[in-house]
Backbone atoms as SQL, in Angstrom:
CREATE TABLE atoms (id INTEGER PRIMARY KEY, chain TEXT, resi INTEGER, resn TEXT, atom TEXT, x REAL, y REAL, z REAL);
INSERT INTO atoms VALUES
  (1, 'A', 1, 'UNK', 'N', -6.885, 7.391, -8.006),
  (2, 'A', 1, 'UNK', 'CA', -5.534, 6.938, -8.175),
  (3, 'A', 1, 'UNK', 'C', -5.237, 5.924, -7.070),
  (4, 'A', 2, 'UNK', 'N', -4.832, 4.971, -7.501),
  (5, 'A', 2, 'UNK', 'CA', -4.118, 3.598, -6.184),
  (6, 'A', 2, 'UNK', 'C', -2.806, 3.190, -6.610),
  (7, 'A', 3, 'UNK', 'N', -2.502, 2.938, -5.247),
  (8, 'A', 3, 'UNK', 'CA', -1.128, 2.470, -5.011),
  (9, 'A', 3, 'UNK', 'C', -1.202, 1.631, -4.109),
  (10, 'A', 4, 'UNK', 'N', 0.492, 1.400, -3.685),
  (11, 'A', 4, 'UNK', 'CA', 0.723, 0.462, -2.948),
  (12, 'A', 4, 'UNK', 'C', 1.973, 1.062, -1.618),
  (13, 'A', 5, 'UNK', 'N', 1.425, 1.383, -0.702),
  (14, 'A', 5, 'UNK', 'CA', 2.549, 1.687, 0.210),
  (15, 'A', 5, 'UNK', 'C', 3.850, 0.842, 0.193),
  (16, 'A', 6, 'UNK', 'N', 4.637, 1.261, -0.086),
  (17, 'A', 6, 'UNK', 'CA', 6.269, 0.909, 0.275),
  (18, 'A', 6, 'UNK', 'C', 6.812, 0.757, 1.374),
  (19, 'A', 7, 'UNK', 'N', 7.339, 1.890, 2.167),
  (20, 'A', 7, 'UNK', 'CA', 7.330, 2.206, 3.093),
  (21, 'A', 7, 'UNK', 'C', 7.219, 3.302, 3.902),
  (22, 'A', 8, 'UNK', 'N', 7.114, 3.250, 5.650),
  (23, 'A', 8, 'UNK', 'CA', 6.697, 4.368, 6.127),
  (24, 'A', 8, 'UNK', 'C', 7.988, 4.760, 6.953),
  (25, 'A', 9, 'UNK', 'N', 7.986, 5.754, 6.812),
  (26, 'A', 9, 'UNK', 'CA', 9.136, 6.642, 7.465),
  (27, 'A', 9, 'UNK', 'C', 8.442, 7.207, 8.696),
  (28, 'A', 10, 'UNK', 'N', 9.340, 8.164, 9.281),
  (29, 'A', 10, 'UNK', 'CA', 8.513, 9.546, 10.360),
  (30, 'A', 10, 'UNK', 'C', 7.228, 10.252, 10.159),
  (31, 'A', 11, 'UNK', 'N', 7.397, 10.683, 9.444),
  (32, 'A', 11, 'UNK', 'CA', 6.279, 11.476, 9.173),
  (33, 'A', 11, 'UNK', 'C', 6.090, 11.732, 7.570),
  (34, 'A', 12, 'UNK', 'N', 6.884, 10.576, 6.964),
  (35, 'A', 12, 'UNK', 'CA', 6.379, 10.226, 5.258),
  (36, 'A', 12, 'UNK', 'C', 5.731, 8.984, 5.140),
  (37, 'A', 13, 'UNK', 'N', 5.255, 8.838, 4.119),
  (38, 'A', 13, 'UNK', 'CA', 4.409, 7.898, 3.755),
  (39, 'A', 13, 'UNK', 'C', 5.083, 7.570, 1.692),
  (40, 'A', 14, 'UNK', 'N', 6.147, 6.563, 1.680),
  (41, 'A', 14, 'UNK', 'CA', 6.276, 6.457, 0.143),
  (42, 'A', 14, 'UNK', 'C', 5.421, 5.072, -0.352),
  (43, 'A', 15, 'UNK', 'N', 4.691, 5.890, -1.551),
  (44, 'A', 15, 'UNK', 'CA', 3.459, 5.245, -2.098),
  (45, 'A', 15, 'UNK', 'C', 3.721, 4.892, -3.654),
  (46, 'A', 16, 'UNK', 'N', 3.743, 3.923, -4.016),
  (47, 'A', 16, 'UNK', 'CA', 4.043, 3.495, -5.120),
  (48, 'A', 16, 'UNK', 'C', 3.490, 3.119, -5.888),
  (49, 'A', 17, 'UNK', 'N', 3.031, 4.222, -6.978),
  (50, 'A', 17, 'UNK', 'CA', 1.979, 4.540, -8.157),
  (51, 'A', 17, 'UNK', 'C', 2.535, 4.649, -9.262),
  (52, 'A', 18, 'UNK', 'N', 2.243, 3.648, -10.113),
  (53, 'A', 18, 'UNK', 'CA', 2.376, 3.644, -11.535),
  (54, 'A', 18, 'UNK', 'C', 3.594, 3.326, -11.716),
  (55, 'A', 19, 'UNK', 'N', 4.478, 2.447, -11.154),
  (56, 'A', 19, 'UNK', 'CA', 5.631, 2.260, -11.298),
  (57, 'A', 19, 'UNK', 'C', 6.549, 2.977, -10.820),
  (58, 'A', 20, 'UNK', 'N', 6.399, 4.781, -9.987),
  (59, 'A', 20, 'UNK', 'CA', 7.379, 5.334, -9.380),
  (60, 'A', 20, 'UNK', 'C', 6.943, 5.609, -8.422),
  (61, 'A', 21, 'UNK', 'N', 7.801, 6.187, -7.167),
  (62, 'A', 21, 'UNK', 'CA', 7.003, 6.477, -5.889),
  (63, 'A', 21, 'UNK', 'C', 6.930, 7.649, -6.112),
  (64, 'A', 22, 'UNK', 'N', 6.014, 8.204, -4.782),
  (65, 'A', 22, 'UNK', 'CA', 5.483, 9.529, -3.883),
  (66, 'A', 22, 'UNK', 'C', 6.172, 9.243, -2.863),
  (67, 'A', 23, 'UNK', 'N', 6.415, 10.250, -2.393),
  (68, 'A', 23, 'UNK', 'CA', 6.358, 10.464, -0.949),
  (69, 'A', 23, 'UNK', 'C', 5.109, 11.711, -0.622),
  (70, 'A', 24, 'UNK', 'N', 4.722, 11.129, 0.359),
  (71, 'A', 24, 'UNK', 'CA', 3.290, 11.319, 0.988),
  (72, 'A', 24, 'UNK', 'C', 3.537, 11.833, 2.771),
  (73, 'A', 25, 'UNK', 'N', 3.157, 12.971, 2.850),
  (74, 'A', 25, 'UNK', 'CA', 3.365, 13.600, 4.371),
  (75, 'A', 25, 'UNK', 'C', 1.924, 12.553, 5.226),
  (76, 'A', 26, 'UNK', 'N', 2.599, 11.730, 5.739),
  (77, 'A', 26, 'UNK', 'CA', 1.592, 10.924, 6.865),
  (78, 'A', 26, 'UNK', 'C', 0.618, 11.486, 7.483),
  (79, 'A', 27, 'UNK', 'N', 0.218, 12.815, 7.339),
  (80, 'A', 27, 'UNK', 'CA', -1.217, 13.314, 7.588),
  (81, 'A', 27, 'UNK', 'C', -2.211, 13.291, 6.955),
  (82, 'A', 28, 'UNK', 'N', -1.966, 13.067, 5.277),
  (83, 'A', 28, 'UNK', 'CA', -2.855, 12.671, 4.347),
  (84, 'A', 28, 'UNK', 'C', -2.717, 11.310, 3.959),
  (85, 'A', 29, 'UNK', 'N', -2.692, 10.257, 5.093),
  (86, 'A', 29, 'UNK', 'CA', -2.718, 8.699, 4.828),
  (87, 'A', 29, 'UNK', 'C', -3.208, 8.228, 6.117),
  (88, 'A', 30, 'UNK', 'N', -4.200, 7.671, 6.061),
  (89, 'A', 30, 'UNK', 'CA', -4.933, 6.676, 6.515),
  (90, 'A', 30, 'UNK', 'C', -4.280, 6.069, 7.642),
  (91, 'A', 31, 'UNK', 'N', -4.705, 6.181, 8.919),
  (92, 'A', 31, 'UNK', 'CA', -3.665, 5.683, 10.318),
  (93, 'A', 31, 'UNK', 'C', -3.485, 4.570, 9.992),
  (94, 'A', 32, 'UNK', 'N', -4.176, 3.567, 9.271),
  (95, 'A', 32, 'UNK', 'CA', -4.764, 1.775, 9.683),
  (96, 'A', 32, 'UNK', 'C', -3.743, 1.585, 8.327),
  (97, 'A', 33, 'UNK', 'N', -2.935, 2.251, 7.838),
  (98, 'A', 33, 'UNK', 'CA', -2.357, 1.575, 6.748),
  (99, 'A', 33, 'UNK', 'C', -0.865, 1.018, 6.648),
  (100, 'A', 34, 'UNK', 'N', -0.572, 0.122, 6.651),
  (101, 'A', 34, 'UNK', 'CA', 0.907, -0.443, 6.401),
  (102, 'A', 34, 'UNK', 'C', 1.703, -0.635, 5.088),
  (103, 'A', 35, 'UNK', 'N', 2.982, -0.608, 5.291),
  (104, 'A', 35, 'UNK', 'CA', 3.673, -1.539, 4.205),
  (105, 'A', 35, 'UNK', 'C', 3.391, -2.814, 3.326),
  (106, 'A', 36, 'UNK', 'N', 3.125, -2.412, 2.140),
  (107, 'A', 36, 'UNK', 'CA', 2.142, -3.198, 1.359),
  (108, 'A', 36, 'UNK', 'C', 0.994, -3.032, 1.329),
  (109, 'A', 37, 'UNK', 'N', 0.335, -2.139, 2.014),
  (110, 'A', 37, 'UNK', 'CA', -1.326, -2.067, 1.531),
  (111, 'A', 37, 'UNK', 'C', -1.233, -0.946, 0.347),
  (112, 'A', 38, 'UNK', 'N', -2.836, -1.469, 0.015),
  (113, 'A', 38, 'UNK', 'CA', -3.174, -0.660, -1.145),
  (114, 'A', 38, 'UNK', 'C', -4.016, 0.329, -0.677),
  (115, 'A', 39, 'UNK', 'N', -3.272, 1.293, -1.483),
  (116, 'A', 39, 'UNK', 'CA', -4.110, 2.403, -1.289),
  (117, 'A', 39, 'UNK', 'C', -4.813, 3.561, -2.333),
  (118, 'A', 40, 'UNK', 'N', -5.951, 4.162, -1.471),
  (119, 'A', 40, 'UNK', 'CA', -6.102, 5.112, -2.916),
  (120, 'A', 40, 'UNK', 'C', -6.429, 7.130, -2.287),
  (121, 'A', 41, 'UNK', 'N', -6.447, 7.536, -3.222),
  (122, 'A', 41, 'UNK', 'CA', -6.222, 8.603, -3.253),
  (123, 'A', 41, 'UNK', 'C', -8.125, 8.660, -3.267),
  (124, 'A', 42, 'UNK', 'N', -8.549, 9.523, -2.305),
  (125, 'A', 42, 'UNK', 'CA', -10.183, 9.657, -2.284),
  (126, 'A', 42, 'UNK', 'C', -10.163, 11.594, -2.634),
  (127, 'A', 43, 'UNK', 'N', -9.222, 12.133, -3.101),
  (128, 'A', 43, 'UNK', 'CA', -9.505, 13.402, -2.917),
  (129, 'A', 43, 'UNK', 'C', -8.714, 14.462, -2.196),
  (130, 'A', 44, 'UNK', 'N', -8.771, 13.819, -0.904),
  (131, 'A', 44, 'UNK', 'CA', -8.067, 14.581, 0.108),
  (132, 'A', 44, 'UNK', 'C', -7.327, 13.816, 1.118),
  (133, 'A', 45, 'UNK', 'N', -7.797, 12.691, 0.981),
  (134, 'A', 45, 'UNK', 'CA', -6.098, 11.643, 1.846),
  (135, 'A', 45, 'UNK', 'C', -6.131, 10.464, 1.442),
  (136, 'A', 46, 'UNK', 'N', -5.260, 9.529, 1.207),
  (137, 'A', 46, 'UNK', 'CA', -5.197, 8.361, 1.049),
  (138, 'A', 46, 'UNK', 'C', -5.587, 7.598, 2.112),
  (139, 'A', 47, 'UNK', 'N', -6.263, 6.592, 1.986),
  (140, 'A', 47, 'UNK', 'CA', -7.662, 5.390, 2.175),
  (141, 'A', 47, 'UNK', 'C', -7.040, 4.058, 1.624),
  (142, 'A', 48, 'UNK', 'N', -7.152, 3.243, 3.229),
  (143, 'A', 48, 'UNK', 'CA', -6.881, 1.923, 2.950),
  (144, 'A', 48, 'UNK', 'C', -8.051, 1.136, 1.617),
  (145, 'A', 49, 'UNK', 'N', -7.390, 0.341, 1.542),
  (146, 'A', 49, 'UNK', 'CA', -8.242, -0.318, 0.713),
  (147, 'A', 49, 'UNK', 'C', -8.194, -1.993, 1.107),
  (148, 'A', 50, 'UNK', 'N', -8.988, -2.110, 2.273),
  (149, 'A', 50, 'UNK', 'CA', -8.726, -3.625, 2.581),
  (150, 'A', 50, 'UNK', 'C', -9.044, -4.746, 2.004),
  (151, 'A', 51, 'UNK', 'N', -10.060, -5.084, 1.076),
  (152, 'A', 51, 'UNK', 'CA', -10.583, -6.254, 0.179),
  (153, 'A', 51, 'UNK', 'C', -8.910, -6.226, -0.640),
  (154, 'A', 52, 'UNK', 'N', -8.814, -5.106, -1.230),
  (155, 'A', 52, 'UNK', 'CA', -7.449, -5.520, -2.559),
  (156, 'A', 52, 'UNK', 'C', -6.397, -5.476, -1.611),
  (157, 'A', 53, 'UNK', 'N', -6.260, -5.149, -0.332),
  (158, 'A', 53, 'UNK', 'CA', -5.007, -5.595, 0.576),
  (159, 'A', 53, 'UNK', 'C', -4.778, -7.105, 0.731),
  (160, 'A', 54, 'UNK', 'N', -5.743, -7.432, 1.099),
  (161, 'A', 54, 'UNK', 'CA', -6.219, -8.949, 1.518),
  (162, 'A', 54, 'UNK', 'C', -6.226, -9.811, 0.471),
  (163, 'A', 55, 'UNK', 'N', -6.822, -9.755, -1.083),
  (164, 'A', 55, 'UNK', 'CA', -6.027, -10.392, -1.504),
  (165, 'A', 55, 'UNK', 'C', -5.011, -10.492, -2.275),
  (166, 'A', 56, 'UNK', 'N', -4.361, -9.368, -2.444),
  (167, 'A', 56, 'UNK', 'CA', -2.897, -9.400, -2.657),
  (168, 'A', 56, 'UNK', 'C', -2.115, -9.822, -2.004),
  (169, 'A', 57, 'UNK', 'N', -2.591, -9.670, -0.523),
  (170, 'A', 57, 'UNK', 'CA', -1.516, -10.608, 0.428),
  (171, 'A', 57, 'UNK', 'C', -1.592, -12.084, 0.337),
  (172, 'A', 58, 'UNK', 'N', -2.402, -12.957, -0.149),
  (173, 'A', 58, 'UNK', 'CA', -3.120, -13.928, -0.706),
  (174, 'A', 58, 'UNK', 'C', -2.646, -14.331, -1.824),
  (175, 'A', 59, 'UNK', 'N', -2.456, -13.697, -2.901),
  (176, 'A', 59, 'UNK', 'CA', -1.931, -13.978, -4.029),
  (177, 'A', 59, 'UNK', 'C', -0.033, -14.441, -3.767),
  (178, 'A', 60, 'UNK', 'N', 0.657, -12.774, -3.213),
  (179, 'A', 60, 'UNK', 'CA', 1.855, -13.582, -2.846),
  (180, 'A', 60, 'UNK', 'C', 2.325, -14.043, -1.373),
  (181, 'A', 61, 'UNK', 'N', 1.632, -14.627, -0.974),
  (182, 'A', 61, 'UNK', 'CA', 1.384, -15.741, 0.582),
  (183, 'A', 61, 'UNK', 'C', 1.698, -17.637, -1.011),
  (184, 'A', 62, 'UNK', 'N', 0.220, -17.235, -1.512),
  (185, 'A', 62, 'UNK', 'CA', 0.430, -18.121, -2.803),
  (186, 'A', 62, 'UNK', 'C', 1.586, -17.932, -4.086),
  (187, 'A', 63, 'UNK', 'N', 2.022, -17.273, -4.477),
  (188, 'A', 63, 'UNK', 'CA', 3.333, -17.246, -5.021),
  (189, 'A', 63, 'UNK', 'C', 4.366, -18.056, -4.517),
  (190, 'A', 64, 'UNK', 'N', 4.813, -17.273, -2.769),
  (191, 'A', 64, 'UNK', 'CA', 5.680, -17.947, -2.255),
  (192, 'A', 64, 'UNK', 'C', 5.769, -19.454, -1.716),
  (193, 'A', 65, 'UNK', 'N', 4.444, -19.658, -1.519),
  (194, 'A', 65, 'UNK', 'CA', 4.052, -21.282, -1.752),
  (195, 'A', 65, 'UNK', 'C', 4.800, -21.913, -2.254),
  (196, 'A', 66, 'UNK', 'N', 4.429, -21.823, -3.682),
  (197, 'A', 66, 'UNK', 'CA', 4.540, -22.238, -4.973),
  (198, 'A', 66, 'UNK', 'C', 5.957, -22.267, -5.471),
  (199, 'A', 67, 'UNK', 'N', 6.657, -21.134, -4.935),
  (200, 'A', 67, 'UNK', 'CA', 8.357, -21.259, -4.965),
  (201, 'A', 67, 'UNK', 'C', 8.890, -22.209, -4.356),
  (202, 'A', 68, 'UNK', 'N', 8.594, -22.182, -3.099),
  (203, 'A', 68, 'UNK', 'CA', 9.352, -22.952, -2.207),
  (204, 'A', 68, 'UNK', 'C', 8.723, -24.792, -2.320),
  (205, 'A', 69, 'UNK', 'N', 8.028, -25.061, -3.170),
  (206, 'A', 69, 'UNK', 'CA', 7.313, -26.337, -3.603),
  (207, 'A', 69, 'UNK', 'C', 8.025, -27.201, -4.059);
């Protein structure tokens, strides 16, 4: 299962899968992960996923380009 972190609270983690969120207790998420990364579910904690972080940040880095053009 993957998502996309939203945002991080205290000690939540809301993860946004399939169109609705989770909230996710920040012990089963990945230290290295921020707002907007993708993430996935390996089983037993959620796992950055840096290649599809990188270029999604890429894609809208290029979106917003393209707006402001």
């Amino acid at each position: 299962m993957k998502g996309i972190v939203d945002r991080i609270e205290e000690n939540v983690v809301v993860i946004e899968v399939g169109g609705s969120t989770q909230d996710v207790d920040r012990s089963l998420v990945s230290q290295d992960v921020r707002e907007g990364s993708v993430v996935q579910f390996d089983g037993k904690q959620w796992i950055l996923l840096e290649e599809e972080t990188h270029e999604r940040s890429k894609r809208i880095q290029e979106k917003m380009r393209n707006l402001f053009e």
